[in-house]
TORRO-592768 format. One record per residue (C-alpha): residue in one letter; chain; x, z, y. Coordinates in Angstrom, 2 decimals, padded with zeros to 5 digits. Example, Ala and Ser with C-alpha at 12.3 -4.5 7.8 and 13.67 -1.06 7.14 Angstrom:
<aa A ch A east 012.30 up 007.80 north -004.50>
<aa S ch A east 013.67 up 007.14 north -001.06>
***
This chain:
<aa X ch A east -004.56 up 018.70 north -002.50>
<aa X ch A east -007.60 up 018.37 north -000.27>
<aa X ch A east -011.19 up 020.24 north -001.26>
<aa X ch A east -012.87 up 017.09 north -001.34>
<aa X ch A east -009.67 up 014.98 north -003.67>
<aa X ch A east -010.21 up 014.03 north -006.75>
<aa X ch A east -007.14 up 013.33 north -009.55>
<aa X ch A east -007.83 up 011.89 north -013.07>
<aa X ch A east -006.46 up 009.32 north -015.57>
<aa X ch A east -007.98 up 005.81 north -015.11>
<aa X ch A east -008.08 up 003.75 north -017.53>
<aa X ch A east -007.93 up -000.53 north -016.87>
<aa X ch A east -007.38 up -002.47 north -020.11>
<aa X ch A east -004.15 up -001.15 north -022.01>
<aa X ch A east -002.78 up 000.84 north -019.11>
<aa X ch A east -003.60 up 004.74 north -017.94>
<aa X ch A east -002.73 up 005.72 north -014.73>
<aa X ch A east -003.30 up 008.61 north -012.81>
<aa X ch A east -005.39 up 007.58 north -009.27>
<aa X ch A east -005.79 up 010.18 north -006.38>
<aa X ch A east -009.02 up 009.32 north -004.33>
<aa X ch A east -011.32 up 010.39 north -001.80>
<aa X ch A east -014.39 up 008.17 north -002.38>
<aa X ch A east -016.69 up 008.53 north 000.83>
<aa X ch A east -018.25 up 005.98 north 002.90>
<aa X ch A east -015.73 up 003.39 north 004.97>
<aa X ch A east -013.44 up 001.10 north 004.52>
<aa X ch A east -011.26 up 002.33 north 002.04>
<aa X ch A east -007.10 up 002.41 north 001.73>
<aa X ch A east -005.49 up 001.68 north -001.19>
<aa X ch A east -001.78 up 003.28 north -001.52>
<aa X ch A east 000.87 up 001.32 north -003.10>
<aa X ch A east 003.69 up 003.40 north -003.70>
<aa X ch A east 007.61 up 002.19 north -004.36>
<aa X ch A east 009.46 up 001.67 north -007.27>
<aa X ch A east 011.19 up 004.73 north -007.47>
<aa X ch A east 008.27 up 007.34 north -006.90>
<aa X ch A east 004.42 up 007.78 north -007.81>
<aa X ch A east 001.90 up 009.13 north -005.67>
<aa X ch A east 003.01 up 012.20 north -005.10>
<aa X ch A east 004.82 up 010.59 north -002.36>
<aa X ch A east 002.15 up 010.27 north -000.47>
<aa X ch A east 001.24 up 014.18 north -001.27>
<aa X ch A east 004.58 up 015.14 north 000.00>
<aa X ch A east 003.72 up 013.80 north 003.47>
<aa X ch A east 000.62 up 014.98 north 003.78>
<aa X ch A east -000.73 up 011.50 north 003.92>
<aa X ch A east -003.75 up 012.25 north 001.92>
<aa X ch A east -004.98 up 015.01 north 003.05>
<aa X ch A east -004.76 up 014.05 north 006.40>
<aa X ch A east -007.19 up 011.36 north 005.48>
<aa X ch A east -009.63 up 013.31 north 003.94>
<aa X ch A east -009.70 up 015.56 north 007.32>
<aa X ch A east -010.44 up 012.00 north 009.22>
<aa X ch A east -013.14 up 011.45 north 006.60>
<aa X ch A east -011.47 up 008.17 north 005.35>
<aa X ch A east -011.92 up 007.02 north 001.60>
<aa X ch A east -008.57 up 006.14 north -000.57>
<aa X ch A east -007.20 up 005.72 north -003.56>
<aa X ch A east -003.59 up 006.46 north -004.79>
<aa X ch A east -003.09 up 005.06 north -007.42>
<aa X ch A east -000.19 up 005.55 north -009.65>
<aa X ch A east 001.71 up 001.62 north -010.95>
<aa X ch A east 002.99 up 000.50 north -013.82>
<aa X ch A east 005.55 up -000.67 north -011.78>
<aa X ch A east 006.90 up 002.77 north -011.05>
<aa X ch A east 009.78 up 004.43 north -013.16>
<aa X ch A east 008.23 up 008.49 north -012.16>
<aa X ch A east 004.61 up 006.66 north -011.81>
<aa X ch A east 002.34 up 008.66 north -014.24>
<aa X ch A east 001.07 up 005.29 north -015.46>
<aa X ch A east 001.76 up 003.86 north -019.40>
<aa X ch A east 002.86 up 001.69 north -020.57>
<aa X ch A east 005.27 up 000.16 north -017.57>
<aa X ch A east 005.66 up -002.87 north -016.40>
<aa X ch A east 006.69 up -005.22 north -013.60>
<aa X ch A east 004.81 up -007.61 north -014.57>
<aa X ch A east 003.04 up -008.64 north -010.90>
<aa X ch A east -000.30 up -010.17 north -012.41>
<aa X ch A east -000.37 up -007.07 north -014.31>
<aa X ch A east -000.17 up -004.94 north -011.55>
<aa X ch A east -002.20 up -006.72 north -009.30>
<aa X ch A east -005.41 up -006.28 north -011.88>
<aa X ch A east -004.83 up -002.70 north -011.69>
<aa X ch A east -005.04 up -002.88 north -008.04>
<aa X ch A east -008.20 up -004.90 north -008.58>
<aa X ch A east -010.19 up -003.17 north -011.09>
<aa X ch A east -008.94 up 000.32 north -009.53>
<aa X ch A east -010.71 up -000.78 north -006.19>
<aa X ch A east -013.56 up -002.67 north -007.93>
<aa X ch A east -014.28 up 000.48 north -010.38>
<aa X ch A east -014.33 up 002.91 north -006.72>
<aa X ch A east -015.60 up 000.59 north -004.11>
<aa X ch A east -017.33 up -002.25 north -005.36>
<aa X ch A east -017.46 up -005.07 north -003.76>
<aa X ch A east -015.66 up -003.72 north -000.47>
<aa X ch A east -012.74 up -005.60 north 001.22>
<aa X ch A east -010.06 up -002.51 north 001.27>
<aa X ch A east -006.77 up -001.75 north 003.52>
<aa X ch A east -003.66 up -001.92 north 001.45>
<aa X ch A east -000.65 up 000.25 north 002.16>
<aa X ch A east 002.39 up -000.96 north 000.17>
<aa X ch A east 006.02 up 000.23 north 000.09>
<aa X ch A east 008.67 up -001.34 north -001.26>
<aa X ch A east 008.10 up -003.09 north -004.10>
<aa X ch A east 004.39 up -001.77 north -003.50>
<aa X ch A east 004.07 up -003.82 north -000.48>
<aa X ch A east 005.30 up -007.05 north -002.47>
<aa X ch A east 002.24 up -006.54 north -004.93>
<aa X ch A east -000.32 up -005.90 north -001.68>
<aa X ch A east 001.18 up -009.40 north -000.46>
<aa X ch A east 001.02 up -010.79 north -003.71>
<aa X ch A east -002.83 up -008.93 north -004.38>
<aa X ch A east -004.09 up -010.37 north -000.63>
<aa X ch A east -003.76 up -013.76 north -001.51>
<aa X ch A east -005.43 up -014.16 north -004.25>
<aa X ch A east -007.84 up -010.96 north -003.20>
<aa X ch A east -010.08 up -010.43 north -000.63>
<aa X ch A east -008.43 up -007.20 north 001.75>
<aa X ch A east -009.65 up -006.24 north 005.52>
<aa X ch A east -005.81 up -005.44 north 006.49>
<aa X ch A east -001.96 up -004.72 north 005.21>
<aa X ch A east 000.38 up -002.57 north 006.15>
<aa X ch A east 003.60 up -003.33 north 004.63>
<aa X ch A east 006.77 up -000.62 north 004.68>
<aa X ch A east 009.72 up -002.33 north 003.64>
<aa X ch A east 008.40 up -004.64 north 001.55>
<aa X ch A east 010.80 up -006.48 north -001.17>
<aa X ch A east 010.91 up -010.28 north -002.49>
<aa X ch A east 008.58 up -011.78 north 000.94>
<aa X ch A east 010.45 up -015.29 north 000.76>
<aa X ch A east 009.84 up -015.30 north -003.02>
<aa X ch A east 008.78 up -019.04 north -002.72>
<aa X ch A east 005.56 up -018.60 north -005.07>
<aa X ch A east 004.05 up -015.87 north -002.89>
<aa X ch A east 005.79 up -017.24 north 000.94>
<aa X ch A east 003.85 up -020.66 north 000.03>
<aa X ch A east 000.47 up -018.62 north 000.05>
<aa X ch A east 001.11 up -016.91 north 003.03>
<aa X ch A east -001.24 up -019.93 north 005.40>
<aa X ch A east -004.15 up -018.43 north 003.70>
<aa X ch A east -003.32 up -014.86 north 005.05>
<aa X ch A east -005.70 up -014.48 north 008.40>
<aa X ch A east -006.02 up -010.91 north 008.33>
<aa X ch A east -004.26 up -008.23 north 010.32>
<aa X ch A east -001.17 up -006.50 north 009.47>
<aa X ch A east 001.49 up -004.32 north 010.70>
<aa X ch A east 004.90 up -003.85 north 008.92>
<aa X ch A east 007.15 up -001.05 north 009.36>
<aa X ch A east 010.54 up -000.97 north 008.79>
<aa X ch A east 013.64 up 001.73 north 009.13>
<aa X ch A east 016.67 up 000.77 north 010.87>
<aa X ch A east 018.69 up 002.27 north 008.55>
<aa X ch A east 017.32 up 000.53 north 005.77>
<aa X ch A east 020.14 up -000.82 north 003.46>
<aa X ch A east 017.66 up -002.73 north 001.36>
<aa X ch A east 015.48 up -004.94 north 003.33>
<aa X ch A east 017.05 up -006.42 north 006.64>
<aa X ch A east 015.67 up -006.49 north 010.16>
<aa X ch A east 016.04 up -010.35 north 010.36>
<aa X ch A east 013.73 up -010.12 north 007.48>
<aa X ch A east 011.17 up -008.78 north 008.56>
<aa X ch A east 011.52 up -010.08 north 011.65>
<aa X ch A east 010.54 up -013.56 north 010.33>
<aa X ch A east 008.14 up -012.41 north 008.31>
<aa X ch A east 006.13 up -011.11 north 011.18>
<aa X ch A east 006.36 up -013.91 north 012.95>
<aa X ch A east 004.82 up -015.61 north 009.55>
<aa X ch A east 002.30 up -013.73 north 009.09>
<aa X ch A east 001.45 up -013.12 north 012.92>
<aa X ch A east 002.12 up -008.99 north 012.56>
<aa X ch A east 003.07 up -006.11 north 014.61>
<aa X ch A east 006.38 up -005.10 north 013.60>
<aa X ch A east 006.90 up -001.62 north 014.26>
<aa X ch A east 011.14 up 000.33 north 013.69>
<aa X ch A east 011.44 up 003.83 north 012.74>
<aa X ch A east 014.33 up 004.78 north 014.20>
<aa X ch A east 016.99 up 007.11 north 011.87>
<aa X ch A east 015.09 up 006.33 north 009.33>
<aa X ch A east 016.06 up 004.91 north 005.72>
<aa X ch A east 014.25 up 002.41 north 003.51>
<aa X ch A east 011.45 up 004.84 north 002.66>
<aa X ch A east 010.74 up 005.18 north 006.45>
<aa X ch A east 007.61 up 007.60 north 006.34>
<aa X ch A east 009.73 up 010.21 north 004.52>
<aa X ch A east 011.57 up 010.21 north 007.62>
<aa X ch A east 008.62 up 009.73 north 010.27>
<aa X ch A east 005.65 up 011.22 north 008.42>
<aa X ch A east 003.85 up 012.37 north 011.85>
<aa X ch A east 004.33 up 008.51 north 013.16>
<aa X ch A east 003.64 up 007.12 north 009.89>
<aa X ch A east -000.16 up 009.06 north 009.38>
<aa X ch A east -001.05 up 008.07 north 013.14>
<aa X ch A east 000.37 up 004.62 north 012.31>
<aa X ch A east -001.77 up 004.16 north 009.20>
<aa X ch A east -005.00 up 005.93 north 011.13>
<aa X ch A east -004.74 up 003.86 north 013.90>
<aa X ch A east -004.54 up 000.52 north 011.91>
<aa X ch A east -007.57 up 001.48 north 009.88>
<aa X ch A east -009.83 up 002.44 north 013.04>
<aa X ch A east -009.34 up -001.22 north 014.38>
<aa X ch A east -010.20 up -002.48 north 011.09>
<aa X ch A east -014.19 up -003.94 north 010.17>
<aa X ch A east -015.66 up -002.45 north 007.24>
<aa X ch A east -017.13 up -005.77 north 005.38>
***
């Protein structure tokens, strides 16, 4: 990790999970892993130190969601989740509208989180369960920007998909081409200018 990184249990309520963070001034990104991994995925890449270098504050954090996540006790629970998303950010930031990053099942919770939160931007990779109709009824309240990313070898979420979910939510849709359902692992240069380059167009309220 980074100089400047900081890794520690957090406590919220019942559950104690590991967050990864880099708390300097700006608009900060909060990283939603998938199901299958923890935030060492986003270690792996190089995503967070290449952050810190562009002086941008984050927070990894790991979910009770995640079956490797170093986070107990699990859970799927989604309003559980989302209020460790919420006091995570609150508890680090305050009262500042973050970005959300969210893979996977991680991206359903940021879509799930935004509408009921206050967030400056989403960026969504491969997200699961869009058209779940309690969340796709909430989705007219969404004015914000975001940009989805999808691989085109992903054998879990379709291209049709998230084709109409752009058009839904008025995103950029961006493919990764050869690349699987975790489409960073595959395009981690594209995917850290991807996430930079959202974030700079992004207002810090």
């Amino acid at each position: 990790m980074g100089e400047g990184l900081r890794e520690e249990p957090y406590n919220i309520g019942k559950f104690r999970c590991r967050v990864i963070y880099n708390n300097v001034l700006g608009l900060p990104i909060v990283l939603l892993h998938g199901f299958r991994f923890s935030s060492d995925v986003w270690l792996r890449i190089n995503l967070l130190e290449f952050l810190e270098e562009n002086k941008i504050p984050f927070v990894a954090i790991d979910m009770p969601y995640g079956v490797s996540s170093k986070c107990s006790p699990k859970t799927r629970d989604p309003l559980e989740n989302i209020r460790v998303v919420r006091e995570v950010v609150k508890g680090l930031f305050g009262n500042i509208k973050p970005m959300i990053v969210g893979a996977s099942l991680g991206g359903y919770i940021a879509l799930k989180y935004a509408v009921e939160n206050p967030v400056a931007g989403l960026v969504l990779i491969g997200p699961v369960n869009v058209f779940e109709k309690s969340l796709a009824e909430k989705y007219n309240t969404l004015n914000i920007p975001v940009l989805i990313i999808w691989g085109e070898k992903d054998r879990i979420v379709s291209r049709n998909d998230m084709i109409r979910l752009s058009e839904i939510l008025d995103a950029q849709l961006i493919t990764y081409k050869d690349s699987g359902h975790a489409a960073y692992l595959n395009r981690p240069s594209d995917f850290k200018k991807n996430i930079v380059a959202f974030h700079k167009a992004l207002k810090l309220e």
